[in-house]
DSSP file (Angstrom, degrees, kcal/mol; ACC not computed):
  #  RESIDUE AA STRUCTURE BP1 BP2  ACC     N-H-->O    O-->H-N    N-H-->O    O-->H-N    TCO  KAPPA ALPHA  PHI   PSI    X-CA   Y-CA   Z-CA
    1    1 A X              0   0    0      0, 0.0     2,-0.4     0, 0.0    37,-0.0   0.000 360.0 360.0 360.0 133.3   -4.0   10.1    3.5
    2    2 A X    >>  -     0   0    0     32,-0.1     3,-2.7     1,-0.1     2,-1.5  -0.715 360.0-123.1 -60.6 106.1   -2.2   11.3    0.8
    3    3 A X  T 34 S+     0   0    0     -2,-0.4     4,-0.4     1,-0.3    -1,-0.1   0.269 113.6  59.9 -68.0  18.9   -3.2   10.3   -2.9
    4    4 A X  T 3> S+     0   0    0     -2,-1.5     4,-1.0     2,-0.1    -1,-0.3   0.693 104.8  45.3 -61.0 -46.5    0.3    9.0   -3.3
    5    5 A X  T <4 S+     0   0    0     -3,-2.7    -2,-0.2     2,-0.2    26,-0.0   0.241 110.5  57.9 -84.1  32.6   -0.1    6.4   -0.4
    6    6 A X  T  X S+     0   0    0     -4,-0.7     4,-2.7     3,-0.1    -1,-0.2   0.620 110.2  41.6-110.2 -46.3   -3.6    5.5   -1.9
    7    7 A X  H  > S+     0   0    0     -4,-0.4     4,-1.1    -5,-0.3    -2,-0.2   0.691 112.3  51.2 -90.8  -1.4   -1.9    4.7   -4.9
    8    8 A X  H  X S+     0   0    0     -4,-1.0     4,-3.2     2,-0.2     5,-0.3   0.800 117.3  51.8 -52.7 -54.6    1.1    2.9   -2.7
    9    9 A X  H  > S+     0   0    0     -5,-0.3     4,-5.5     1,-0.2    -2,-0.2   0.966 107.7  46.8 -46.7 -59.1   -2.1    1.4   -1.5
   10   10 A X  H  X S+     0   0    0     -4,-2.7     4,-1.6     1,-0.2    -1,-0.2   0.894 106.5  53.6 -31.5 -67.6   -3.5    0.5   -4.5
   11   11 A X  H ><>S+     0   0    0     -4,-1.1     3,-2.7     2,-0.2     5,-0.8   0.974 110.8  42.0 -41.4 -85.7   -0.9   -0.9   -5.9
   12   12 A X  H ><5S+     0   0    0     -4,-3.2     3,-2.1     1,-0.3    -2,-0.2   0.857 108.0  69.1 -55.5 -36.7    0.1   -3.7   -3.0
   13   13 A X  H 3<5S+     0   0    0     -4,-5.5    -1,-0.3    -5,-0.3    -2,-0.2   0.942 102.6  39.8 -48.3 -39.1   -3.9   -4.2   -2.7
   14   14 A X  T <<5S-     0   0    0     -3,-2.7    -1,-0.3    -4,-1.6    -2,-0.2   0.296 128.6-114.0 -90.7  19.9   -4.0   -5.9   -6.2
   15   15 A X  T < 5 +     0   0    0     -3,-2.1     2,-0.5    -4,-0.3    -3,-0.2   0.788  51.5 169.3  44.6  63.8   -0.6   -7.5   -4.8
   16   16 A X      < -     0   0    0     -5,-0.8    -1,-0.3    -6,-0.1     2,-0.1  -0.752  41.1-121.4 -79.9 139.9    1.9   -5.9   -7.1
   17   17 A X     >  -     0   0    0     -2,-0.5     4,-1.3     1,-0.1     3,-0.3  -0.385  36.0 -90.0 -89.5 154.4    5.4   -7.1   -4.9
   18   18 A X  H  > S+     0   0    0      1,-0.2     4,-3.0     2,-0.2     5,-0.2   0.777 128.9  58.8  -3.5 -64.8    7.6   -4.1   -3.8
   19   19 A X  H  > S+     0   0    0      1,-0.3     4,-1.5     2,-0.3    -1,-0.2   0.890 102.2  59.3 -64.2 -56.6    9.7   -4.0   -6.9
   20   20 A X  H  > S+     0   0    0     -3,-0.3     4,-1.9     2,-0.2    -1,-0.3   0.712 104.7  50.0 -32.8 -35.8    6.3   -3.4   -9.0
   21   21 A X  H  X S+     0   0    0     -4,-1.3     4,-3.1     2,-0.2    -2,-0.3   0.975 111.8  43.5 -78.9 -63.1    5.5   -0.4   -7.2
   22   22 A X  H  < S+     0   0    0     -4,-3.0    -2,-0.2     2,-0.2    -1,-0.2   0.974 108.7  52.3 -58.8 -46.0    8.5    1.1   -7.5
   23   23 A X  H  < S+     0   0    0     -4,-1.5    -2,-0.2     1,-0.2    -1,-0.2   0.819 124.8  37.2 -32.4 -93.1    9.0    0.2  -11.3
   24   24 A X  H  < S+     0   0    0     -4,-1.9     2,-0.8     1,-0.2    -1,-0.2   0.719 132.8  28.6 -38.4 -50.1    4.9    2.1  -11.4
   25   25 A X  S  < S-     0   0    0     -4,-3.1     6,-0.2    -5,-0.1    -1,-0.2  -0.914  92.9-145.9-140.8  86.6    5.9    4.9   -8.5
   26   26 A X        +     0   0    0     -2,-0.8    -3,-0.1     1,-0.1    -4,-0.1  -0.387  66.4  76.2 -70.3 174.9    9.5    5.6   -8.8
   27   27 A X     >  -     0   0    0      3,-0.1     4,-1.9     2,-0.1     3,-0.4   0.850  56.1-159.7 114.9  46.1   11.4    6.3   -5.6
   28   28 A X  H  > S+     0   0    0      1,-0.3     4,-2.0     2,-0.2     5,-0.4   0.830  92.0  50.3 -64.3 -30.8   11.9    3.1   -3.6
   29   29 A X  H  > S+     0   0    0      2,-0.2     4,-2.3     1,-0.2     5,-0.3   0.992 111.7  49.7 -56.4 -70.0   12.5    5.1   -0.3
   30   30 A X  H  > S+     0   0    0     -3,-0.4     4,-0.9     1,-0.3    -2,-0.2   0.846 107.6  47.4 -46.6 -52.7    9.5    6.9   -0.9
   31   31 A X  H  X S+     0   0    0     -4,-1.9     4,-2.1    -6,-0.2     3,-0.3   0.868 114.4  49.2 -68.8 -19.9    7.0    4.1   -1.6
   32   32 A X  H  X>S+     0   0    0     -4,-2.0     4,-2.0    -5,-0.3     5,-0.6   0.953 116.5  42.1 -65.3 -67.3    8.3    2.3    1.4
   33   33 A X  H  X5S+     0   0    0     -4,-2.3     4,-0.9    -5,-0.4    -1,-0.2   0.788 122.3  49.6 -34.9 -30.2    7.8    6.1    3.6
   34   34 A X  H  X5S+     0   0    0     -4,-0.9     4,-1.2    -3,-0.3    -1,-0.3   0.863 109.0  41.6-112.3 -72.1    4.7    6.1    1.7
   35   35 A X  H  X5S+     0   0    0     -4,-2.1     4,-1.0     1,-0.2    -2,-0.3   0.554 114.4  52.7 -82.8  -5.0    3.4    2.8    2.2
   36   36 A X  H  <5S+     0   0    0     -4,-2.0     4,-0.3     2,-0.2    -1,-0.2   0.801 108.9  52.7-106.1 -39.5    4.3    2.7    6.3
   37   37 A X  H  <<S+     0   0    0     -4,-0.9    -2,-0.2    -5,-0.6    -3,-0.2   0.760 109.6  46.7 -90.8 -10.4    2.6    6.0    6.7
   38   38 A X  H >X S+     0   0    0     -4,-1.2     3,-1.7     1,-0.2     4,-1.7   0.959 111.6  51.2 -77.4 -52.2   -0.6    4.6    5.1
   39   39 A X  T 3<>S+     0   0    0     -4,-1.0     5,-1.6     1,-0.3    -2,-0.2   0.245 113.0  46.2-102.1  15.7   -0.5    1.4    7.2
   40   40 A X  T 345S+     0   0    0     -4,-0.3    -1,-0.3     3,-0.2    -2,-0.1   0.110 106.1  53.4-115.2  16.9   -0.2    3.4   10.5
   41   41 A X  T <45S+     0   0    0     -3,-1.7    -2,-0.2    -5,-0.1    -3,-0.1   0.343 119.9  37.9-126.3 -25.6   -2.8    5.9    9.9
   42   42 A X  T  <5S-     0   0    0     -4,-1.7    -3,-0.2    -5,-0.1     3,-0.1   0.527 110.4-122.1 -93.2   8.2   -5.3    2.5    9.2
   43   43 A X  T   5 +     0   0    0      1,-0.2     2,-0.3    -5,-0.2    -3,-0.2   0.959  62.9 147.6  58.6  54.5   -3.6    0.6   12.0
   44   44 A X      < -     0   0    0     -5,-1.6    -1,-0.2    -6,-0.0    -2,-0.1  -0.928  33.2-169.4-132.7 136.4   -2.6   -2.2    9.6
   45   45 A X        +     0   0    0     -2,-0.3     2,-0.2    -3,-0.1    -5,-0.1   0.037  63.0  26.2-126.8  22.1    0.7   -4.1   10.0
   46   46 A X  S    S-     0   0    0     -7,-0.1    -2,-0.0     1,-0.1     0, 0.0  -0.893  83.0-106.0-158.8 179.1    1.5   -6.6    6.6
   47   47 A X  S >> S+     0   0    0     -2,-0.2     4,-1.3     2,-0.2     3,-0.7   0.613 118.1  69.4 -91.6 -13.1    0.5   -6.1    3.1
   48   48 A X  H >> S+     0   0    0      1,-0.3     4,-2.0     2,-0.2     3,-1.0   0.976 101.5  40.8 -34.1 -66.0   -2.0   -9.0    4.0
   49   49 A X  H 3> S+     0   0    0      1,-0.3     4,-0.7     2,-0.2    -1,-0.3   0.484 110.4  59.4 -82.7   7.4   -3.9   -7.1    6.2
   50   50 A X  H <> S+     0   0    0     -3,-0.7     4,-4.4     3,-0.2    -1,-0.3   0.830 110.9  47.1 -86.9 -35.3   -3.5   -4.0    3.3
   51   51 A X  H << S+     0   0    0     -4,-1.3    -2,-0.2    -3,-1.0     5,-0.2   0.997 111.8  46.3 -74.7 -72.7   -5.3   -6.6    0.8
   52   52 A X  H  X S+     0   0    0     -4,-2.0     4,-0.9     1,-0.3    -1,-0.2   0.764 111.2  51.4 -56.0 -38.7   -7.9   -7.6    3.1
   53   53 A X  H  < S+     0   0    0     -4,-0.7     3,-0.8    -5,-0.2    -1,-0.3   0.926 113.0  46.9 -73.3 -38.3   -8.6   -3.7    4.1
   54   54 A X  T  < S+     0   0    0     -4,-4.4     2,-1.6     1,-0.2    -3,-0.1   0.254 116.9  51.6 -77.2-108.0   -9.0   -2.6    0.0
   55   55 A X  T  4 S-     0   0    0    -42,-0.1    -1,-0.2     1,-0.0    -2,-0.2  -0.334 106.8-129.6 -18.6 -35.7  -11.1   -5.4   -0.2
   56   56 A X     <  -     0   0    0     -2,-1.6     3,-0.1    -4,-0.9     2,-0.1   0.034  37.7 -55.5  98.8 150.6  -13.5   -5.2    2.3
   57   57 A X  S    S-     0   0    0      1,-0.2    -4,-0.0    -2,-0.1    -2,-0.0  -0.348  79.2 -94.3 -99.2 130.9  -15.0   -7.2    5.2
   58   58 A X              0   0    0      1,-0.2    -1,-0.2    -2,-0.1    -2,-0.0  -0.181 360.0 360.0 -64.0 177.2  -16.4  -11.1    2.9
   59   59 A X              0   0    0     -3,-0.1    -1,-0.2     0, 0.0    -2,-0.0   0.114 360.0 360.0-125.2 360.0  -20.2  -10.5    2.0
């Protein structure tokens, strides 16, 4: 993974909305390109299940 979709990542884990990211990561095309290739290389399919992967499994 590429430290841009880590920080794509990042971003939507603390649940900054679309708009945020780009505003942070300019490019809207790109964080989208960005953020799909992150959540198909962890097999993840919402930004739900991107919060719930940075987060971690509850303790």
């Amino acid at each position: 993974m590429t430290g841009r979709e880590r920080d794509v990542l990042r971003l939507v884990a603390t649940g900054a909305a679309s708009t945020d990211v780009v505003r942070r990561l300019p490019g809207e095309a790109t964080v989208q390109t960005h953020l799909n290739r992150a959540m198909a290389e962890l097999g993840l399919s919402s930004s739900v299940q991107v919060v719930v992967f940075a987060y971690g499994p509850p303790s």
